[in-house]
C-alpha positions in Angstrom: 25.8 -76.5 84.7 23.1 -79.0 85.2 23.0 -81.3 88.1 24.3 -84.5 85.4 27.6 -82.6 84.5 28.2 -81.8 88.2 27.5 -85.3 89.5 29.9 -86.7 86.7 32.7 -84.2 88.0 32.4 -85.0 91.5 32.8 -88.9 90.3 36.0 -87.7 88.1 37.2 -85.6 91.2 36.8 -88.3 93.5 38.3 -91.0 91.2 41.5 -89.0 90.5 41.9 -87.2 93.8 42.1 -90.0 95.7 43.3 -92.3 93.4 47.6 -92.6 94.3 49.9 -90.7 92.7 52.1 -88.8 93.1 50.9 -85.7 95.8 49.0 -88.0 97.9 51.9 -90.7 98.0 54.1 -87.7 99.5 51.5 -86.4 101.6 51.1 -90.3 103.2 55.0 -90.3 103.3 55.1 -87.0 105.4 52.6 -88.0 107.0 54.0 -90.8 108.5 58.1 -89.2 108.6 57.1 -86.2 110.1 53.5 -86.1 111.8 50.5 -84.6 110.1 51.0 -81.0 111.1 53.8 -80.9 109.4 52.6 -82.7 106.4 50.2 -79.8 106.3 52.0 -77.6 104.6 52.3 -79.6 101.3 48.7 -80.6 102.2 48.2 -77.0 101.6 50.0 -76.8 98.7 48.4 -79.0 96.5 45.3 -77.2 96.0 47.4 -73.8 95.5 49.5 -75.1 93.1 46.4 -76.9 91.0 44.4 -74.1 91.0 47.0 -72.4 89.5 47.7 -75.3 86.9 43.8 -75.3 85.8 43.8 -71.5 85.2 46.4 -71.7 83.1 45.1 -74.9 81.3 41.3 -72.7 81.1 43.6 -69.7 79.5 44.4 -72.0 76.4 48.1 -72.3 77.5 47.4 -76.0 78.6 46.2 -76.9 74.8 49.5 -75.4 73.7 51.9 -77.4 76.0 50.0 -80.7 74.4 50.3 -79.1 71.1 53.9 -78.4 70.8 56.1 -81.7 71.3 59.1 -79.8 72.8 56.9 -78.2 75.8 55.2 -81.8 76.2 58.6 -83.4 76.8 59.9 -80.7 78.9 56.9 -80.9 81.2 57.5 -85.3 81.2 61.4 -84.7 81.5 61.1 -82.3 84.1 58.7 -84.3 85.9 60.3 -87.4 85.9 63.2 -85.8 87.1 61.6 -83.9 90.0 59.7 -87.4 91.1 63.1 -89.2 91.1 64.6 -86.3 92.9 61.5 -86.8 95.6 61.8 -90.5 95.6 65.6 -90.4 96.4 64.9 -87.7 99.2 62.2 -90.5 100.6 64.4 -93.6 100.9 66.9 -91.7 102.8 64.8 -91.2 105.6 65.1 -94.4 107.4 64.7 -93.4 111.4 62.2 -90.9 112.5 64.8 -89.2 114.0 66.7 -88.2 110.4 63.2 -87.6 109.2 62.5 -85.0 112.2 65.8 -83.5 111.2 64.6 -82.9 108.0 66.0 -85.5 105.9 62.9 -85.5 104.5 61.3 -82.2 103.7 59.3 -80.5 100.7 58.8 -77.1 101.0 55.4 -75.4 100.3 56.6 -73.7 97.1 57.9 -76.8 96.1 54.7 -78.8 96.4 52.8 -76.4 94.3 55.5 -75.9 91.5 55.7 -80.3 91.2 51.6 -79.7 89.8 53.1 -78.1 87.0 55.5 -81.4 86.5 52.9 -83.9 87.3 51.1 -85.8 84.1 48.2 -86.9 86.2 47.5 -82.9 87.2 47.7 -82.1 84.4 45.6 -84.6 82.4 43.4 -84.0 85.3 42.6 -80.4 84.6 42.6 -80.7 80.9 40.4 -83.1 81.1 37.8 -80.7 83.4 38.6 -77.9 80.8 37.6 -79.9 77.7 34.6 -81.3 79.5 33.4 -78.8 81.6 34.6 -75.5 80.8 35.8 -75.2 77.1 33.8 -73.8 74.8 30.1 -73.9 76.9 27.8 -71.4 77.6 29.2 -68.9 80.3 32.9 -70.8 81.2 33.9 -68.1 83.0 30.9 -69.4 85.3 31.3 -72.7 85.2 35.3 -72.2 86.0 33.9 -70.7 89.3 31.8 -73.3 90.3 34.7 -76.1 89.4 37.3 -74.3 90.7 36.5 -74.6 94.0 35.4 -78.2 94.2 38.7 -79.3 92.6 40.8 -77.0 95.3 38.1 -79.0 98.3 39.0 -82.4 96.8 42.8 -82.0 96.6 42.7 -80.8 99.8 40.7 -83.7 101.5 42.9 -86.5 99.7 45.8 -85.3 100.3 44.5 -84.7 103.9 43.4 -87.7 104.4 46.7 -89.5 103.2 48.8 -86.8 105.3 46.5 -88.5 108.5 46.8 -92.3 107.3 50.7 -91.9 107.3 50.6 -90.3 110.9 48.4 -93.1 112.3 51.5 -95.1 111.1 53.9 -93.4 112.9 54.1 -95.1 116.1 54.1 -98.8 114.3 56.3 -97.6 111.7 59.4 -96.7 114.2 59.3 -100.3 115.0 60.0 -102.3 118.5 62.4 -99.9 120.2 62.5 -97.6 118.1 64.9 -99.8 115.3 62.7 -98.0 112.0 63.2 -101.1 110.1 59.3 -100.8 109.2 59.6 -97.2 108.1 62.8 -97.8 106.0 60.8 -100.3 104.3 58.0 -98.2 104.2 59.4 -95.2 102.9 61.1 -97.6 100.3 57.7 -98.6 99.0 57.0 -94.8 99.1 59.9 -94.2 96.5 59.3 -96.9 94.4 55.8 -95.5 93.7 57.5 -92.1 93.1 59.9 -94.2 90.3 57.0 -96.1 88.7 54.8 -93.0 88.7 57.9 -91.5 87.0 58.2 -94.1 84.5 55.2 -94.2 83.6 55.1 -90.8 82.8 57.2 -91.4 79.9 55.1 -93.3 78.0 52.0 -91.9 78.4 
């Protein structure tokens, strides 16, 4: 890989990293409901579960999901319906206190299987396949040299949302303590979720 095709990844890796969507929309809403060290976990996650999802998509099985029209919708159906599951699960949190009781809460398992529902991961690591890995010279080379990069750039944004949202916390829980600002908050939080859900099924 010459030093052109890796500069034009790490501009498509930073674009869609940190670009909002759906994983760093939850990390900034855990973030700011439950403190970043427990954000961390989904933080975490991310990268596990997208490493996982460009493997498969370097296998072939990727091509074959786009190929066949029923896998395509069941990956959008099941998406949308996870998002709107998330984006339910986020306006209910509406004091810090529910959201410390874990009102709010997605598991670690659960944050890597929603790569395998979410459009923009996986147009994400088609798109590396196609360009980067597919059909060159040595791609079992070049997967080890993207691989890794991807995994440090979904870390980082999502990191760096998980932080933003826990810099929040203190001005989110409002003068004493009311929450109105992080039930308004969190609303915005879940209507990203809904139009990132929507938006999946027309794409």
């Amino acid at each position: 890989m010459n030093w052109q095709e890796f500069t034009a990844l790490l501009v498509l890796a930073t674009a869609m990293s940190f670009s909002p969507g759906p994983n760093t929309t939850l990390s900034t809403a855990l973030g700011a409901n439950h403190g970043f060290r427990r954000a961390l976990p989904f933080v975490c996650a991310v990268p596990v579960g997208w490493g996982a999802l460009l493997l498969v998509c370097a296998l072939g099985l990727g091509a074959l999901v786009l190929a066949v029209p029923l896998l395509s919708w069941a990956v959008k159906i099941g998406g949308v319906a996870y998002l709107l599951w998330l984006a339910y699960k986020v306006s209910q949190s509406r004091q810090l206190s529910q959201a410390d009781a874990s009102r709010l809460s997605v598991t670690f398992w659960q944050g890597a299987a929603l790569q395998f529902v979410n459009i923009k991961a996986w147009m994400l690591a088609l798109a590396i396949v196609s360009g980067w890995i597919a059909g060159r010279e040595a791609p079992a080379l070049r997967l080890a040299i993207v691989l890794p990069v991807m995994l440090a750039y979904a870390f980082v944004s999502n990191m760096v949302y998980a932080l933003a949202g826990s810099l929040l916390r203190d001005w989110l829980s409002g003068p004493a303590g009311s929450g109105l600002r992080l039930r308004w908050f969190n609303y915005a939080m879940a209507a990203v979720l809904v139009a990132t859900a929507i938006w999946m099924l027309f794409i």
